[in-house]
mmCIF file of the N, C-alpha and C atoms, coordinates in Angstrom:
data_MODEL
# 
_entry.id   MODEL 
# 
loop_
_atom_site.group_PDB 
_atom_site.id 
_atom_site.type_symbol 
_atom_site.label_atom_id 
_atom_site.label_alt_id 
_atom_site.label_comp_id 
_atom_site.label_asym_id 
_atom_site.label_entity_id 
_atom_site.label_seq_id 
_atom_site.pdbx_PDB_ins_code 
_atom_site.Cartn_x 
_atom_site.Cartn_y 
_atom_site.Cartn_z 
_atom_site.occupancy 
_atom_site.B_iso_or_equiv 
_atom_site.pdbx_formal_charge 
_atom_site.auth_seq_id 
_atom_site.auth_comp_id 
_atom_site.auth_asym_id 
_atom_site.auth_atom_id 
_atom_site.pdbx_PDB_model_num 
ATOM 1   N N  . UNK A 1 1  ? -13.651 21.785 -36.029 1.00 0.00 ? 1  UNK A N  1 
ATOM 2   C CA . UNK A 1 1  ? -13.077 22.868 -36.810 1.00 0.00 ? 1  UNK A CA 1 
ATOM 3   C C  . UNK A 1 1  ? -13.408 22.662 -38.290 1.00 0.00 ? 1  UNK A C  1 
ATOM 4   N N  . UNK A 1 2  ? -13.986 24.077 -38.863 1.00 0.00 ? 2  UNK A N  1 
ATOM 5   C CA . UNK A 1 2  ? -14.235 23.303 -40.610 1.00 0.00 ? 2  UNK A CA 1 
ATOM 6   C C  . UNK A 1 2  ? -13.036 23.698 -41.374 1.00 0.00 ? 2  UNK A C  1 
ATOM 7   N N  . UNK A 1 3  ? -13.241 22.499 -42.044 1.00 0.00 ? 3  UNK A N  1 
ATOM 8   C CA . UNK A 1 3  ? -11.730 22.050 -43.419 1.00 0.00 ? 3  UNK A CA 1 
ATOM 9   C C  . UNK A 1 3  ? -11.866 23.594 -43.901 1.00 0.00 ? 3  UNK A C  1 
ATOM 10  N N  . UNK A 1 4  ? -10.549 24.113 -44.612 1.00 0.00 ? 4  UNK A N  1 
ATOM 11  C CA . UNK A 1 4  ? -10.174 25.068 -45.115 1.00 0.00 ? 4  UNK A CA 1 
ATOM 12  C C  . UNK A 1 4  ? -10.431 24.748 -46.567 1.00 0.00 ? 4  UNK A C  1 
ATOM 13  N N  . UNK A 1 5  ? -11.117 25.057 -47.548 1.00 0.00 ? 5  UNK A N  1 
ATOM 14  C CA . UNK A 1 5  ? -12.079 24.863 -48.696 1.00 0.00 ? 5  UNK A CA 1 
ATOM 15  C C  . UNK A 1 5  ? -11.326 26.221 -49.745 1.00 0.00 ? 5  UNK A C  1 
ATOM 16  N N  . UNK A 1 6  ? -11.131 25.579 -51.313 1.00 0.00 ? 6  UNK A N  1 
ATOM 17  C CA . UNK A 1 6  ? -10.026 26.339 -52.118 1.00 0.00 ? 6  UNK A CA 1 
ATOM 18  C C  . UNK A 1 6  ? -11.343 27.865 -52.017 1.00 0.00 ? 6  UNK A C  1 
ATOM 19  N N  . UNK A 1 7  ? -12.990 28.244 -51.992 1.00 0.00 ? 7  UNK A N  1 
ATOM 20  C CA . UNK A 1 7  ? -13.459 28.690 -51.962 1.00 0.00 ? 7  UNK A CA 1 
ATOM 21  C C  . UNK A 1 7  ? -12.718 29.528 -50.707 1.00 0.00 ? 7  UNK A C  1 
ATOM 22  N N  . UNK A 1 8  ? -12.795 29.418 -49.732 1.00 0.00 ? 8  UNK A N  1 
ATOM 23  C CA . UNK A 1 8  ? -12.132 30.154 -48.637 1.00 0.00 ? 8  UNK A CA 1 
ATOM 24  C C  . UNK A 1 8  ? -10.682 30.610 -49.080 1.00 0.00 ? 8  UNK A C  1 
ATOM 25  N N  . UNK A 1 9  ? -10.248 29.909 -49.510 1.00 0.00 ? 9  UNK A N  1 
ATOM 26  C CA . UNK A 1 9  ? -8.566  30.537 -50.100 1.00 0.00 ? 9  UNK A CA 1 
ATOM 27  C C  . UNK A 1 9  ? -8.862  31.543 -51.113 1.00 0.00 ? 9  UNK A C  1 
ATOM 28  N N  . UNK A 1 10 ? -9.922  31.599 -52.073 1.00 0.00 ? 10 UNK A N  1 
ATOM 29  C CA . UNK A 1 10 ? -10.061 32.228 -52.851 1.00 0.00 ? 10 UNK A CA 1 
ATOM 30  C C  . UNK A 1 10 ? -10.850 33.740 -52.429 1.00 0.00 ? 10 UNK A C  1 
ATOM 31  N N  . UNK A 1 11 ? -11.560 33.717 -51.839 1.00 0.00 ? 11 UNK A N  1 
ATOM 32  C CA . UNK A 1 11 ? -12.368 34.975 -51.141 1.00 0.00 ? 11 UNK A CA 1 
ATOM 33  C C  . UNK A 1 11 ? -11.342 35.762 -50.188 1.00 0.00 ? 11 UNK A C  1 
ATOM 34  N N  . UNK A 1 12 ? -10.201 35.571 -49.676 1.00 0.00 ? 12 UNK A N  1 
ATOM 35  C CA . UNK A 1 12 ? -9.684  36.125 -48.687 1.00 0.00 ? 12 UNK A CA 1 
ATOM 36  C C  . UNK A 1 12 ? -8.247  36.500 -49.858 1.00 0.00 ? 12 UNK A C  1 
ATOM 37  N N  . UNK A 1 13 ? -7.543  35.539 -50.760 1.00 0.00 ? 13 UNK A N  1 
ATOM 38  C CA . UNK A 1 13 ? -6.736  36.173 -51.662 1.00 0.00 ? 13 UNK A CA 1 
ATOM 39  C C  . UNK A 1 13 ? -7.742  37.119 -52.590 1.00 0.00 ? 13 UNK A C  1 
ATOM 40  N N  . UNK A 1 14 ? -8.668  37.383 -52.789 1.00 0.00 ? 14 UNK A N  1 
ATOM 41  C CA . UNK A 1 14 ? -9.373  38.111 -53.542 1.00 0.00 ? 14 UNK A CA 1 
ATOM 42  C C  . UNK A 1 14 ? -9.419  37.861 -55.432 1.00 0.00 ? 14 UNK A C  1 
ATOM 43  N N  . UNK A 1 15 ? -9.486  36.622 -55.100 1.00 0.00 ? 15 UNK A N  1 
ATOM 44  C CA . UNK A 1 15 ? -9.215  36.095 -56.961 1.00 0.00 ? 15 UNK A CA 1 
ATOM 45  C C  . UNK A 1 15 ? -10.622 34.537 -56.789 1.00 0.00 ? 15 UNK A C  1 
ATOM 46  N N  . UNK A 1 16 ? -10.953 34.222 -58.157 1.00 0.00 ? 16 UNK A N  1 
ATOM 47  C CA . UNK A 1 16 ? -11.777 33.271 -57.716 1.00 0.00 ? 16 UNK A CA 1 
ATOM 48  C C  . UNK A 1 16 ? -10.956 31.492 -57.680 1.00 0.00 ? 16 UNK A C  1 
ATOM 49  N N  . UNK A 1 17 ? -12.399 31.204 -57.422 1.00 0.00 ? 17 UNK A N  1 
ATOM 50  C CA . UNK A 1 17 ? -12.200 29.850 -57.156 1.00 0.00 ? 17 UNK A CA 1 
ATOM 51  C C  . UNK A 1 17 ? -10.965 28.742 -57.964 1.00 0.00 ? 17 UNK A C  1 
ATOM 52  N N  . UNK A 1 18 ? -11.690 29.570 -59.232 1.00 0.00 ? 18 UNK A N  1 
ATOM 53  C CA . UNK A 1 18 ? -10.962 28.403 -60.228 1.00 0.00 ? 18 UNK A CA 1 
ATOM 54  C C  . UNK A 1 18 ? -8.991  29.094 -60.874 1.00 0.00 ? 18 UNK A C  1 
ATOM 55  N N  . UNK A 1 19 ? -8.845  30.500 -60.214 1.00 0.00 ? 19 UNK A N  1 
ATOM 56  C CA . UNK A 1 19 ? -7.295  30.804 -60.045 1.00 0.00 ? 19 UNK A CA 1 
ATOM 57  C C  . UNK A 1 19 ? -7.084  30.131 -59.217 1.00 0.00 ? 19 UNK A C  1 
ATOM 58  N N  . UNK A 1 20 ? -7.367  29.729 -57.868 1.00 0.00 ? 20 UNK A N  1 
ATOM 59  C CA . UNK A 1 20 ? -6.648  28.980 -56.845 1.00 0.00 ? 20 UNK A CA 1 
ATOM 60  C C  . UNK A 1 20 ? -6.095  27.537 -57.574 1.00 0.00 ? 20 UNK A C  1 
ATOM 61  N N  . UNK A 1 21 ? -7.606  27.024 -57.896 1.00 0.00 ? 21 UNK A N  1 
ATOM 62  C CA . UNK A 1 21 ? -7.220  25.810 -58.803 1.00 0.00 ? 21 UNK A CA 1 
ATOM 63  C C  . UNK A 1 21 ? -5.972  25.672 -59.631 1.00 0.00 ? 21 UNK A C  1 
ATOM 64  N N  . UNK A 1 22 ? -5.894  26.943 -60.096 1.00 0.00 ? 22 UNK A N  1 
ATOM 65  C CA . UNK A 1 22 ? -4.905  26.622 -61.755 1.00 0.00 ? 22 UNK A CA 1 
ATOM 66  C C  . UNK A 1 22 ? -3.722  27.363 -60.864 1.00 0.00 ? 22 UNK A C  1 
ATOM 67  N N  . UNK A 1 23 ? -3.738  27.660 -60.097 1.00 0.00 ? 23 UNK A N  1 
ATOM 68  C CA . UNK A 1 23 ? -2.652  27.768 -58.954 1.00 0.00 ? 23 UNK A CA 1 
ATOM 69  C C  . UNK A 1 23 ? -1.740  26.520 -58.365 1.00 0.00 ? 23 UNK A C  1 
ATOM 70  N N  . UNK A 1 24 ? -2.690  25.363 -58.146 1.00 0.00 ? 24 UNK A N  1 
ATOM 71  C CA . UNK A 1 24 ? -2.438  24.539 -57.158 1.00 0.00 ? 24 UNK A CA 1 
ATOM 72  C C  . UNK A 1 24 ? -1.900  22.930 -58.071 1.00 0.00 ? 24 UNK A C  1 
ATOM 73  N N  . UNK A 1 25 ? -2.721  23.401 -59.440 1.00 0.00 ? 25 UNK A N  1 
ATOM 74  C CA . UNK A 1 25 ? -2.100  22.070 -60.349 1.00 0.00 ? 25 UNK A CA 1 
ATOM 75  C C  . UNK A 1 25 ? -1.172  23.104 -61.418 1.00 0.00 ? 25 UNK A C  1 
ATOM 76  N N  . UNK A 1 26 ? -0.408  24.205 -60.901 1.00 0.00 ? 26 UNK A N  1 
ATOM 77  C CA . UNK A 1 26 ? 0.829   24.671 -61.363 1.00 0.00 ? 26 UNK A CA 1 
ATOM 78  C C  . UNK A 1 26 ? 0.213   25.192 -62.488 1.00 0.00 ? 26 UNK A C  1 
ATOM 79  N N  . UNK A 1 27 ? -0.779  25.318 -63.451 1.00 0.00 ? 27 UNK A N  1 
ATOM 80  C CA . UNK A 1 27 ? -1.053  26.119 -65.006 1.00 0.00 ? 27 UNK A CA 1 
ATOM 81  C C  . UNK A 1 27 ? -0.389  26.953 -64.920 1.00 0.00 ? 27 UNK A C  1 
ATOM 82  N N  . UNK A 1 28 ? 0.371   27.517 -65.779 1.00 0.00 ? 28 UNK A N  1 
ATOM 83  C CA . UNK A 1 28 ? 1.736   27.914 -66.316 1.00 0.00 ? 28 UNK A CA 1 
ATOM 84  C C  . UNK A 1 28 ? 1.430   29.827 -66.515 1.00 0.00 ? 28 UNK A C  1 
ATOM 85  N N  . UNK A 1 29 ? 0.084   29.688 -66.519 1.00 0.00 ? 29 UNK A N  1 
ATOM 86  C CA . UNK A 1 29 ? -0.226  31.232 -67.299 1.00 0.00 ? 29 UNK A CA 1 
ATOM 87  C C  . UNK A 1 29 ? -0.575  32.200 -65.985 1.00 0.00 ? 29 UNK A C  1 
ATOM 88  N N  . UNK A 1 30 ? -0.498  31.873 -65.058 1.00 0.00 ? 30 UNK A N  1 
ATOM 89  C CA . UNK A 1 30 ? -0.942  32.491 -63.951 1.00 0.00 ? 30 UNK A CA 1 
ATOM 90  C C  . UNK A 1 30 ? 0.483   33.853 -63.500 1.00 0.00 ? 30 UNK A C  1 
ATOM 91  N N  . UNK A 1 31 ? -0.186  34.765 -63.431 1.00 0.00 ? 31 UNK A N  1 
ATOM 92  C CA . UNK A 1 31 ? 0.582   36.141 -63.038 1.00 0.00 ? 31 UNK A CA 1 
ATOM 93  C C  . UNK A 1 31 ? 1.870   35.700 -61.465 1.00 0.00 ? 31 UNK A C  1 
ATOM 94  N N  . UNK A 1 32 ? 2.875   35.916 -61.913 1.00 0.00 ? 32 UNK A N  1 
ATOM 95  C CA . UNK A 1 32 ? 3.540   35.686 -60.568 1.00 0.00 ? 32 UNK A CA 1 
ATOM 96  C C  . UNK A 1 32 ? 3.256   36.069 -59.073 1.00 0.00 ? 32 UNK A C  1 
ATOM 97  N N  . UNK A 1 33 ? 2.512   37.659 -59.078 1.00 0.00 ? 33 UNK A N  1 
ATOM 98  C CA . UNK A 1 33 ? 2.308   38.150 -58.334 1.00 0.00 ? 33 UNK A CA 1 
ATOM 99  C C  . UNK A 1 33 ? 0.779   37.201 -57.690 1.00 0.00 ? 33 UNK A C  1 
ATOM 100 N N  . UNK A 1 34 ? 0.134   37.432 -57.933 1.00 0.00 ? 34 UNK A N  1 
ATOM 101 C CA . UNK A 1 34 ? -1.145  36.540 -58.113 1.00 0.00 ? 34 UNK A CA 1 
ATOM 102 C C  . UNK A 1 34 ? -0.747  34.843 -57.533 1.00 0.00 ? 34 UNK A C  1 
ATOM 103 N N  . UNK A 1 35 ? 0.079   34.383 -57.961 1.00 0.00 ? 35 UNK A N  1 
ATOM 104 C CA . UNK A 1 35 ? 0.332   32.733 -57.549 1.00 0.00 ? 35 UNK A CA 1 
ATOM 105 C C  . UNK A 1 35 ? 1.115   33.304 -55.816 1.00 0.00 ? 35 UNK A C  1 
ATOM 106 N N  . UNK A 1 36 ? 1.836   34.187 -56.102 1.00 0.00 ? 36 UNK A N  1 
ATOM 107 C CA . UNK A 1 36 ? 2.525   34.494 -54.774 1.00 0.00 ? 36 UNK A CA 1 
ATOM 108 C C  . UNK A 1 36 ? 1.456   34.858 -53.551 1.00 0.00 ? 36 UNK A C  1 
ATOM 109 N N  . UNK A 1 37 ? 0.594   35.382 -54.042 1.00 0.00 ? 37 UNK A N  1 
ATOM 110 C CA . UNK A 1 37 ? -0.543  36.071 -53.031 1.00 0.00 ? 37 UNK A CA 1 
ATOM 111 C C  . UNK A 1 37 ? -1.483  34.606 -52.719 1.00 0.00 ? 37 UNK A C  1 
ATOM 112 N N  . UNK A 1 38 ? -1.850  34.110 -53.683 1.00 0.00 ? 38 UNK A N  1 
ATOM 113 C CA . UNK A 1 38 ? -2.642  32.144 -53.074 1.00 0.00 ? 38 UNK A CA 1 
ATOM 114 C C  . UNK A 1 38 ? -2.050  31.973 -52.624 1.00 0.00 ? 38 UNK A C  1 
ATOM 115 N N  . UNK A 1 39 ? -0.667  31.683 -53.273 1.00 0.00 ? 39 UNK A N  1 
ATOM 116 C CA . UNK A 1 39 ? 0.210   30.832 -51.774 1.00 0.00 ? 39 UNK A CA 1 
ATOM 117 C C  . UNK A 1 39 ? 0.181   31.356 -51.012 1.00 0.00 ? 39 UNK A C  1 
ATOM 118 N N  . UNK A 1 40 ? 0.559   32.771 -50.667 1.00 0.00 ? 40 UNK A N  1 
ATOM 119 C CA . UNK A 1 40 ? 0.689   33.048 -49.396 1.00 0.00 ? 40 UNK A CA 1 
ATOM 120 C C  . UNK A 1 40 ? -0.815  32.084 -48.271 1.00 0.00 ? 40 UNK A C  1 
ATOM 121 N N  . UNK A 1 41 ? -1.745  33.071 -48.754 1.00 0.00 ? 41 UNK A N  1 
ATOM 122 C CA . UNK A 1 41 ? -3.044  32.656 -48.425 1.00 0.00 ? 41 UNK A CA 1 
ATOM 123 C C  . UNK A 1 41 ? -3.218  31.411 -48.187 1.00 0.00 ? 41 UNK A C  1 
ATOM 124 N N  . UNK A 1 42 ? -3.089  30.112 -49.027 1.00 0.00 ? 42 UNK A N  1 
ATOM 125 C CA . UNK A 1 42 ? -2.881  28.870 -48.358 1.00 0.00 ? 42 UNK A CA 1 
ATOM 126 C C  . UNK A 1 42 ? -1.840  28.829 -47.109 1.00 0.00 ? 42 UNK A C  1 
ATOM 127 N N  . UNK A 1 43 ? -0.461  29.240 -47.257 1.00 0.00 ? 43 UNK A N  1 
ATOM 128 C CA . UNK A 1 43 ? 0.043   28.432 -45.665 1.00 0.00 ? 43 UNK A CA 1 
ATOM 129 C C  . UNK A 1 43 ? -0.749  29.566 -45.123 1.00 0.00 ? 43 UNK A C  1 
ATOM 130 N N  . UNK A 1 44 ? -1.152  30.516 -45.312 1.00 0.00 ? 44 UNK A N  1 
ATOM 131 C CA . UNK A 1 44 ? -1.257  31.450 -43.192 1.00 0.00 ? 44 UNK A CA 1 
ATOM 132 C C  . UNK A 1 44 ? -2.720  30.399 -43.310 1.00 0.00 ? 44 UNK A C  1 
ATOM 133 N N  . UNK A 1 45 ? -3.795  29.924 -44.094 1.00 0.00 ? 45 UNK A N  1 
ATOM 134 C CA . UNK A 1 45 ? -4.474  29.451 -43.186 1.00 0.00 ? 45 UNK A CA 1 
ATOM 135 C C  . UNK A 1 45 ? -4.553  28.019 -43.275 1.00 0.00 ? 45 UNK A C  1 
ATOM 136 N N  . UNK A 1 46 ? -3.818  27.165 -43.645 1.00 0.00 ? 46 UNK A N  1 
ATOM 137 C CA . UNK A 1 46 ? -3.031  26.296 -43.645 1.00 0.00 ? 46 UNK A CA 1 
ATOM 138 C C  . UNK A 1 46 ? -4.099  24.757 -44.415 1.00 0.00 ? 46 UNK A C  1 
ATOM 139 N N  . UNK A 1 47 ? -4.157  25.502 -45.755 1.00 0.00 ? 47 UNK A N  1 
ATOM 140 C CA . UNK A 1 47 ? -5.004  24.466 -46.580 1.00 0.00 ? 47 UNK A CA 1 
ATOM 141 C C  . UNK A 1 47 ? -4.276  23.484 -46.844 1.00 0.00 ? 47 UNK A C  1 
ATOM 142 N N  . UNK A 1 48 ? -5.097  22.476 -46.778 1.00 0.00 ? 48 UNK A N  1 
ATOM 143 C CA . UNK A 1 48 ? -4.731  21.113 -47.519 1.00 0.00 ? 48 UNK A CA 1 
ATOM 144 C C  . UNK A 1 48 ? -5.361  20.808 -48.657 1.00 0.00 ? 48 UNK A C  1 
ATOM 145 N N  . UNK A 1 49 ? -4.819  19.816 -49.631 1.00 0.00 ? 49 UNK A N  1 
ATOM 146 C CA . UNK A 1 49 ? -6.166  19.240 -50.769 1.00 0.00 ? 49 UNK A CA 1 
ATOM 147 C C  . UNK A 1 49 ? -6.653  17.992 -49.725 1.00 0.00 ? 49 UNK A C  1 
ATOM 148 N N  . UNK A 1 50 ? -7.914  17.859 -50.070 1.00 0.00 ? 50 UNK A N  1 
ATOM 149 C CA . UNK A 1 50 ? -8.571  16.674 -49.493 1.00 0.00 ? 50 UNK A CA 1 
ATOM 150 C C  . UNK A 1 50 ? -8.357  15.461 -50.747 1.00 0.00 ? 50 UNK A C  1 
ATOM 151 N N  . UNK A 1 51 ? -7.086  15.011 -50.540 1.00 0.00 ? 51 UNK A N  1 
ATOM 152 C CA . UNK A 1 51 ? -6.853  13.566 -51.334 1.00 0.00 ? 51 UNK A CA 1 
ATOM 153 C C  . UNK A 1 51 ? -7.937  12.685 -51.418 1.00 0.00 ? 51 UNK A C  1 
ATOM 154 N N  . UNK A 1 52 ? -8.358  12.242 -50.410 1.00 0.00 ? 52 UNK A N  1 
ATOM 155 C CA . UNK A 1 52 ? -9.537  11.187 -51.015 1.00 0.00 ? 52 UNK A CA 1 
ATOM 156 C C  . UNK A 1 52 ? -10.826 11.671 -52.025 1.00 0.00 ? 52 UNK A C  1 
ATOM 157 N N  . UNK A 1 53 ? -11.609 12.788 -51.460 1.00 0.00 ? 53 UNK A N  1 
ATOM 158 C CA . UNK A 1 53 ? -12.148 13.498 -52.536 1.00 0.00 ? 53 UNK A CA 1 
ATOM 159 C C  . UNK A 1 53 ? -11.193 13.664 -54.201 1.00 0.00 ? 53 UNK A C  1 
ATOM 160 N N  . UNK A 1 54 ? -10.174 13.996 -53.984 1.00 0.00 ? 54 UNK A N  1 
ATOM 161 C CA . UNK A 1 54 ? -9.407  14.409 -55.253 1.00 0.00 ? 54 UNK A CA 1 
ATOM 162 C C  . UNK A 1 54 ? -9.046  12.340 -55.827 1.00 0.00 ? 54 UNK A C  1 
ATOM 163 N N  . UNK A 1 55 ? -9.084  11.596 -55.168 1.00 0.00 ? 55 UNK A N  1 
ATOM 164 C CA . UNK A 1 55 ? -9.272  10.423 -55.978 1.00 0.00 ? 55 UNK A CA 1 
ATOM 165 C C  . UNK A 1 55 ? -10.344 10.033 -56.265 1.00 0.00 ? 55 UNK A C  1 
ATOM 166 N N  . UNK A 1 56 ? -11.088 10.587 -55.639 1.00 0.00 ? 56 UNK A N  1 
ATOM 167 C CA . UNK A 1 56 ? -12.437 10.047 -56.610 1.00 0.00 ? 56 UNK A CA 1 
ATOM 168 C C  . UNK A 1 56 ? -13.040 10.663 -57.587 1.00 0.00 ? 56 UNK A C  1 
ATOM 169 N N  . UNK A 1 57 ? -12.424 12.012 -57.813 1.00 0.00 ? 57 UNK A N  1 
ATOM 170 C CA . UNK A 1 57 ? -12.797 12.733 -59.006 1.00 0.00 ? 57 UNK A CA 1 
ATOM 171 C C  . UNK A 1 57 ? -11.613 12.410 -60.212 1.00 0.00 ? 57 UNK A C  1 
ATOM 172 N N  . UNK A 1 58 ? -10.242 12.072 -59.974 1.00 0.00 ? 58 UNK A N  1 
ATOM 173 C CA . UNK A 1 58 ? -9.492  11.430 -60.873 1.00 0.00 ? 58 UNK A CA 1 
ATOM 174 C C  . UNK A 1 58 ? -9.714  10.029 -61.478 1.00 0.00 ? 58 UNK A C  1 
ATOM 175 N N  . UNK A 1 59 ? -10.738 9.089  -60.796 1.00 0.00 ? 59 UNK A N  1 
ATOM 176 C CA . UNK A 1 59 ? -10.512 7.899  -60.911 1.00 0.00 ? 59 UNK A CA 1 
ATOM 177 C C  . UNK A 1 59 ? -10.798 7.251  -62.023 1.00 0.00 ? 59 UNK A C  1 
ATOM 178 N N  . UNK A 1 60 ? -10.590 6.235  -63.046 1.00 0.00 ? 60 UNK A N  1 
ATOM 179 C CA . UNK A 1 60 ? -11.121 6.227  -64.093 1.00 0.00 ? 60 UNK A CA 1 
ATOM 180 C C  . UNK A 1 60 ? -12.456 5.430  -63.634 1.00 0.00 ? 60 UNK A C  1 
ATOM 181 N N  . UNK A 1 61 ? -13.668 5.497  -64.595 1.00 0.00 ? 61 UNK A N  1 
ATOM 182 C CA . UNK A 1 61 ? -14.550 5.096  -64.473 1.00 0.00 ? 61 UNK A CA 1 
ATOM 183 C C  . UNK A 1 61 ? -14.227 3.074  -64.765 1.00 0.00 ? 61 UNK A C  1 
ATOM 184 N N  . UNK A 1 62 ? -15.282 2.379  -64.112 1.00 0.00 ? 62 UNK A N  1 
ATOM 185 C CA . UNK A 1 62 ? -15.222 1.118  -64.447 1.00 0.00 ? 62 UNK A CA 1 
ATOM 186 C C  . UNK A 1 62 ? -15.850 0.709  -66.049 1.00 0.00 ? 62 UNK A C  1 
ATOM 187 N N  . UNK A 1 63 ? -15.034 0.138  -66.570 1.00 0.00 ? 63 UNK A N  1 
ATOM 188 C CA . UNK A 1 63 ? -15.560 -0.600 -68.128 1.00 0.00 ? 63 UNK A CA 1 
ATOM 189 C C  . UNK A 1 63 ? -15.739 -1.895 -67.956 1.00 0.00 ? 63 UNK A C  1 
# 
């Protein structure tokens, strides 16, 4: 089965990629109606973040 991808959340709520984003780490400026409609869209098709990917893009680099 393929992973549910914020691209797929975003094409089916009809907003792009990077609203889902500023959806999902809460940015403050996002239209209520609009955050209500991603969410919805995440649970019916029941996205996850892929944590390990998302730690390796947080991680600090080695010094």
């Amino acid at each position: 089965m393929k992973r549910v991808t914020t691209e797929d959340v975003a094409k089916i709520a009809g907003v792009s990629q990077s609203t889902v984003s500023r959806v999902l780490n809460d940015y403050p400026y996002i239209k209520k109606n609009t955050r209500d409609k991603v969410l919805a869209v995440i649970n019916e098709l029941g996205f996850t973040r892929d944590e390990i990917a998302r730690s390796l893009v947080e991680k600090e680099p080695n010094q």
